[in-house]
N, C-alpha and C positions, 0 to 999 in steps of 0.2 A: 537385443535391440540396444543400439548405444542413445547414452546420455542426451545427445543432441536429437535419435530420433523420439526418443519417448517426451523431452520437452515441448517438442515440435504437436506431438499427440493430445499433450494435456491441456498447448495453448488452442489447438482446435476443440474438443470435446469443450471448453471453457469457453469460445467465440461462442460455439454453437448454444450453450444453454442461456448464454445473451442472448442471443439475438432469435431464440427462438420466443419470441414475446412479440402503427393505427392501421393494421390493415386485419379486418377482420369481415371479410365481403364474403363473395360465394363461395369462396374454398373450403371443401368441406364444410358447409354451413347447412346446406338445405336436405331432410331427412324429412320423410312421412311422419315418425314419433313426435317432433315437439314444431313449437314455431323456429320461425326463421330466424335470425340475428340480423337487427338496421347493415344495410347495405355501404352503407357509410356517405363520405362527399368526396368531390374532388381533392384531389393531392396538392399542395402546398409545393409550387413551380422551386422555392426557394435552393442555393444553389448548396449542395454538402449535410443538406436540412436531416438529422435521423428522427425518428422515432418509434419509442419500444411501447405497445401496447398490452396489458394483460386485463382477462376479465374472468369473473367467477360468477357462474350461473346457476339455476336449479329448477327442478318445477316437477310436478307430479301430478298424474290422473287413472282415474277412474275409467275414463268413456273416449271414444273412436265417432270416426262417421262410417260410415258404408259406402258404397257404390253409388248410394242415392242421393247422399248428405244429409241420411237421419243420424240421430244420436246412438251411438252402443255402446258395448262393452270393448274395450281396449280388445282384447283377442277373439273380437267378431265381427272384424272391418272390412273380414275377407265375407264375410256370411257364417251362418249354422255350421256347427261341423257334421254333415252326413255321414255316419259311420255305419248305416244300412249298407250302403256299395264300396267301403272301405276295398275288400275284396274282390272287387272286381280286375278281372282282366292282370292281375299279379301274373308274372312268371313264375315257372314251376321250382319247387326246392329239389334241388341232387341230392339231399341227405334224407329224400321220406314224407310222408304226409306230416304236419304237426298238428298239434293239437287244434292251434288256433285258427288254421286253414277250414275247420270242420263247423267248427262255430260261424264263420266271417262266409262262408258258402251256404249257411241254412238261411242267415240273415238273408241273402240274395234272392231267396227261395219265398220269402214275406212278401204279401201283395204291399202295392203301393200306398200310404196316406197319409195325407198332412205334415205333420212333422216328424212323423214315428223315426224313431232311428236319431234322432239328430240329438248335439247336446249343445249348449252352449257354454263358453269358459269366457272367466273371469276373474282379473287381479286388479292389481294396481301396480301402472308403468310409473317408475320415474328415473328422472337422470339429473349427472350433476356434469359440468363442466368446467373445463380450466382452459381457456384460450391463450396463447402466448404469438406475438408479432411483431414482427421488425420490419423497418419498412427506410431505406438509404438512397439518400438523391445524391444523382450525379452532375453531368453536366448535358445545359441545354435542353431539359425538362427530363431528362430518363431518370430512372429509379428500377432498384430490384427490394426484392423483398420476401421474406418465409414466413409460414406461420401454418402453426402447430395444434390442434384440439388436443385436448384430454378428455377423454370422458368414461362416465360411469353408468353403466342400464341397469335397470334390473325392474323385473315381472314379481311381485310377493303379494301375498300368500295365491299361490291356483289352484282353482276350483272349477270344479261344474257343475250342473244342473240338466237334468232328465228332459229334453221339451215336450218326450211322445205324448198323443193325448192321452189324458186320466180319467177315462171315462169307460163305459160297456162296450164300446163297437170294438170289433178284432184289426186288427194290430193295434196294441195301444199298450200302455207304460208295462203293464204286467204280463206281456207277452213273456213267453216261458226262456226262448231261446234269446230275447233281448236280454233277460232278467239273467240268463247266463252271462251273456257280454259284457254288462256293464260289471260284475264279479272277477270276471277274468281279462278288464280290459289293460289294466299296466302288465299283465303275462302276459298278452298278446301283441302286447305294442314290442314290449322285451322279445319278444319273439324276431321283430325286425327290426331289432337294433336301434329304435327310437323311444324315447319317455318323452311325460309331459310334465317334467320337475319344475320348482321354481328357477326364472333365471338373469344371474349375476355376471356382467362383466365387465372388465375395468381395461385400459391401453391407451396410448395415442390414437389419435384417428388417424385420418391422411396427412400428410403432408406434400405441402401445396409450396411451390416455385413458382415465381413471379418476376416480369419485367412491363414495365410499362411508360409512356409517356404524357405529363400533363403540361397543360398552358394555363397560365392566368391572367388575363388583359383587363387592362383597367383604362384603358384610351376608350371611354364611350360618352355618350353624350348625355343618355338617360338613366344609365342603369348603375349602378357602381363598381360592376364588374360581372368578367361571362367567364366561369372557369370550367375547365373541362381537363377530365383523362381516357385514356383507352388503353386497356394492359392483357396479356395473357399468361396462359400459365398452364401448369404441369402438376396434378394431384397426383403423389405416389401409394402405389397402395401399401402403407406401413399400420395400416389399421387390422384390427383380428377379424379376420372374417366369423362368418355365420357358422354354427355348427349343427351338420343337416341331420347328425341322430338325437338333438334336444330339438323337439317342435317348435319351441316359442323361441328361442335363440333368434339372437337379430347381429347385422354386422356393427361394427364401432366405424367402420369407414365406408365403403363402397365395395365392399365385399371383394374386394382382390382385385377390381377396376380399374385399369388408369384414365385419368380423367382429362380432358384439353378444356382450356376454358378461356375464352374471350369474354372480354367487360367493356361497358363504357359508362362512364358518369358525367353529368351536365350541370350545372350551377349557375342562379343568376340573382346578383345585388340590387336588394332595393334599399332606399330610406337609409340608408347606413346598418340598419340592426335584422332585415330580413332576409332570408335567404331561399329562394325556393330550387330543388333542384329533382332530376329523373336519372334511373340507373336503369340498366338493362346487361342483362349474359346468358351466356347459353354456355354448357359443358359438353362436349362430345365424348363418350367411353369407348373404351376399346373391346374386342371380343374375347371372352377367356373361355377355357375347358375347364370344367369342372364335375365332379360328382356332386349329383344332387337329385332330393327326392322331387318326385313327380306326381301329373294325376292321370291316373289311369281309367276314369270312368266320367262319362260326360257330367255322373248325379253329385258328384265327391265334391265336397266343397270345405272350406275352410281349412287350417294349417296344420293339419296331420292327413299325412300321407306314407304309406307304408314303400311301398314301390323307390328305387334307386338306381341312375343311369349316367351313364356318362355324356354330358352336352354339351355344347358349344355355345355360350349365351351372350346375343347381342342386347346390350343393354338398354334402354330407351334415353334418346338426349334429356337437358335439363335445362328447363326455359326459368329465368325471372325477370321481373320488368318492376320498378315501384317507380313511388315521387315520394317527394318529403318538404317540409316547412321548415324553417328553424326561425328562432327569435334567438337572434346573436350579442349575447352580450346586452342584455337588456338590461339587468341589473349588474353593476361590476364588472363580475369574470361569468355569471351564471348567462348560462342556454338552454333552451327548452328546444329538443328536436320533435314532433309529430310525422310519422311515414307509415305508406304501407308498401306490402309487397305482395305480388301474385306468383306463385310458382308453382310448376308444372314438370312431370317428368311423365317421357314418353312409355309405352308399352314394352315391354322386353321380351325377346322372343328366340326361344331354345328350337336346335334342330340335335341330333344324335349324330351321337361318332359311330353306330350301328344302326343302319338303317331301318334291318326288321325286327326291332326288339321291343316296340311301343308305337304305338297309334298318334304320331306327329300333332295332328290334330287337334286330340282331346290333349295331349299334353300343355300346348300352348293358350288350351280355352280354362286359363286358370287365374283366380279374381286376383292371387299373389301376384302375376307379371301383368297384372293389368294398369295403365297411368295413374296417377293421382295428382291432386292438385290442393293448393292450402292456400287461403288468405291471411293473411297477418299484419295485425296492423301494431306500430311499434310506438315506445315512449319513451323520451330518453332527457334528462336532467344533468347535467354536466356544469362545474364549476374550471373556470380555466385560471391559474395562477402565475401563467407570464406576465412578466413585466418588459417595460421598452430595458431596450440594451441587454437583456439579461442574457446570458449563452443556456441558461436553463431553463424548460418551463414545462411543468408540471401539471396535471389534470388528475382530477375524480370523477365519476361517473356513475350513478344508477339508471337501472332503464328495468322496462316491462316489453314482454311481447305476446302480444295476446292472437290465438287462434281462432278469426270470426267467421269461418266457415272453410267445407274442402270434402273431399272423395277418398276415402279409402286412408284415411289418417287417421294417427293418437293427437287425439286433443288436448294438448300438454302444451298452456303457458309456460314462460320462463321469465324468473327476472333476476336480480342479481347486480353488482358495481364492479365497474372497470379505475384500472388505474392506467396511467400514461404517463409519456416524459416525451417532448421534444426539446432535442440540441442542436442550436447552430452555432456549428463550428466555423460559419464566416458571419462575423457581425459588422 
């Protein structure tokens, strides 16, 4: 490589970790595990205007909601884990009976009751993130823009707990061939290539490509102004996906998804210092193949599944819609933003690149591809340090985001401070 192309190399890889730092909306934002991140405002019409935004977040829990929207454990939002019918309906092994086949088929052999068979687990989720945004107006209201997640998961310490009942009637905790199970259950699980270890992972999430167009008019009569954008975009899957032989493994991005996503934001001036505004998007995924475990028994529930197939998984779209308040500049440079958000992501639904090799059916009656939905309602403090004429101007930021209810989610606030910079290069 000559002199001019490796310059040429270093002055991109060096563009790029600029500008991979105020656009910090639905890209890659909304996850089941924690709250949302404020949606943001309209875009600042201004002509050449940059700005690079970064924010550092965190937050940790204990508890999930269910199906129902009661309180649980982080790894029981899907439900119990039935490991009475674990066994069911597996395909056969070419190498022989194993051992754990003999065990997981007596099990199926147990009348049915109550909880017998079931255990529940339990950790504590938490995550850390590094958001990085750039965001460049051109002419005539356009603007493109990138931005980057960092993030970190992790599940510590995992545990379980026995649910069967503790009592005299038969099937219950001391049942002989349970009381085998639960002895040789990480040999059995080893057996099909899956554990239920603690679990850590660190990467970029997606990266998300943007273009979009806003207006800002200030010709009104009552109001101080109606500003508005509408933009779309392109999430690439550069995030680690999920890894289907750790059970509690989760993806850092969209699991290898490409994601389309159309936005819009609305803004309107009162009084000089308040600001009320609504946002609304939706994300469309694409179809990928993938290996991944399954369920193969209508009773099997929760996130160990022993069974593995090759599918074609359409993803379920991804709805959010909020409003927000702000008290602008109230004191000084200081803002108080108040917002919520509502979001929703549809049901996602697997078919086989093998038609007869699993029960279509039971496989998509599974609490894991089923929608969720999360409220959050956000808070956010900002001090803004432009001055008139200055071609610099600088911002700090804390905020909170609290998770006030939702379906099949980790109930993990997050808060943390952002830093910004806008430059205008025409003053």
């Amino acid at each position: 490589m000559g002199l001019g192309n490796r310059i040429t190399h270093i002055l991109i890889i060096f563009f790029m970790t600029i500008t991979m730092q105020k656009l910090l909306q639905a890209y890659d934002n909304a996850h089941f595990y924690r709250a949302l991140f404020f949606s943001g405002e309209p875009r600042l019409e201004k002509k050449h205007l940059s700005t690079f935004d970064t924010l550092v977040c965190g937050g940790s829990s204990f508890s999930g909601l269910d199906k129902c929207g009661n309180k649980t454990f982080v790894l029981d939002i899907y439900g119990a884990h039935n490991m009475q019918f674990l066994g069911k309906n597996l395909p056969k092994n070419d190498n022989g009976n194993r051992e754990s086949d003999n065990i997981l088929n007596q099990l199926l052999q147990i009348p049915l009751r109550d909880t017998f068979g079931q255990i529940s687990f339990f950790g504590e989720f938490s995550t850390w993130e590094i958001v990085f945004s750039y965001i460049k107006n051109f002419k005539k209201g356009f603007f493109g823009q990138i931005h980057i997640p960092v993030r970190k998961l992790e599940i510590f310490p995992v545990s379980y707990y026995d649910l069967s009942p503790d009592d005299q009637i038969e099937p219950n905790s001391r049942n002989l061939v349970w009381r085998e199970f639960l002895e040789k259950f990480h040999y059995i699980l080893r057996d099909f290539d899956l554990c239920i270890d603690n679990f850590c992972a660190s990467s970029i999430g997606d990266t998300s490509l943007v273009v979009g167009w806003t207006k800002n008019y200030e010709n009104t009569s009552y109001l101080d102004f109606i500003d508005g954008t509408i933009k779309g975009g392109i999430s690439l899957p550069t995030g680690k996906q999920k890894n289907e032989d750790r059970a509690f493994s989760m993806p850092l991005g969209y699991n290898g998804h490409i994601g389309l996503n159309i936005s819009g934001n609305l803004a309107l001036g009162l009084y000089e210092w308040v600001t009320m505004g609504i946002y609304t998007d939706v994300t469309f995924f694409n179809k990928k193949t993938k290996s991944r475990r399954i369920k193969t028994a209508i009773r099997q529930s929760g996130l160990i599944k022993l069974a593995k197939a090759n599918t074609t998984i359409k993803k379920g779209n991804l709805y959010n819609a909020g409003f927000f308040l702000k008290a602008d500049h109230f004191f000084l440079g200081l803002s108080f933003i108040f917002g919520y958000t509502f979001c929703q992501k549809q049901n996602d639904h697997l078919t086989f690149c093998q038609t007869d090799c699993f029960d279509r059916s039971i496989a998509n009656n599974d609490e894991t591809l089923r929608k969720w939905r999360m409220h959050t309602i956000h808070f956010l403090l900002e001090y803004d340090f432009t001055r008139e004429e200055h071609r610099f101007g600088p911002r700090i930021s804390a905020f909170y985001n609290h998770v006030a209810g939702g379906k099949r989610i980790i109930k993990t606030d997050t808060g943390g401070v952002g830093f910004g910079l806008e430059i205008a290069w025409n003053l």
